[in-house]
C-alpha positions, 0 to 999 in steps of 0.5 A: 205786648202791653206797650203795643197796647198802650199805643193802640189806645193812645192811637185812638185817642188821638183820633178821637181828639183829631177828628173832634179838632177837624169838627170844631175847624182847628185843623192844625190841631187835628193834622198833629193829632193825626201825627201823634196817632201814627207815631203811636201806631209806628210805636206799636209795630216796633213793640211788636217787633221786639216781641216777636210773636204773631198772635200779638200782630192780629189784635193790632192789625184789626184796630188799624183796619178799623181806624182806616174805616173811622179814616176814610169817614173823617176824609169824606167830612173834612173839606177838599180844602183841608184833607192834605195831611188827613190824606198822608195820614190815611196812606200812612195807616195803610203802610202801617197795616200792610206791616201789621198784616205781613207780621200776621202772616209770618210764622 
């Protein structure tokens, strides 16, 4: 539970670092800020995993809901130009939340 902890907090992190990289217009360091960020949030969901109890999913899944929202800000900011990686990465934290979301409701 606490490294699925850590990675969320990383996860934002890196978005936060992302999203001021994209601001700046150094998008190939906010497309590999955006990569750290999936990585931690795959990290996350195995941690989870290997814990194996759903209350610890819930947590989880409503940071990754949130960080698809700050997601979907950041693409309507990015230029059509430069959102290539921004829009695999925002169908990534999708794929991410649909995993977090079936953990939820298993029991």
């Amino acid at each position: 539970a606490k490294r699925s902890e850590m990675a969320l907090a990383f996860a934002d992190t890196a978005f936060e670092s992302a999203h001021d990289f994209y601001n700046k217009g150094e998008i190939h360091k906010g497309d590999a800020q955006l990569e750290n960020m999936t990585n931690a949030l795959n990290a996350c969901v195995d941690s989870l995993e290997s814990a194996n109890k759903a209350k610890f999913y819930k947590k989880a899944e409503l940071k990754v809901a949130y960080l698809q929202r700050r997601m979907s800000g950041l693409l309507d900011e990015v230029g059509v130009q430069y959102r290539g990686w921004a829009e695999y990465t925002d169908r990534r934290l999708e794929e991410i939340h649909d995993k977090l979301l079936s953990g939820v409701m298993r029991k």
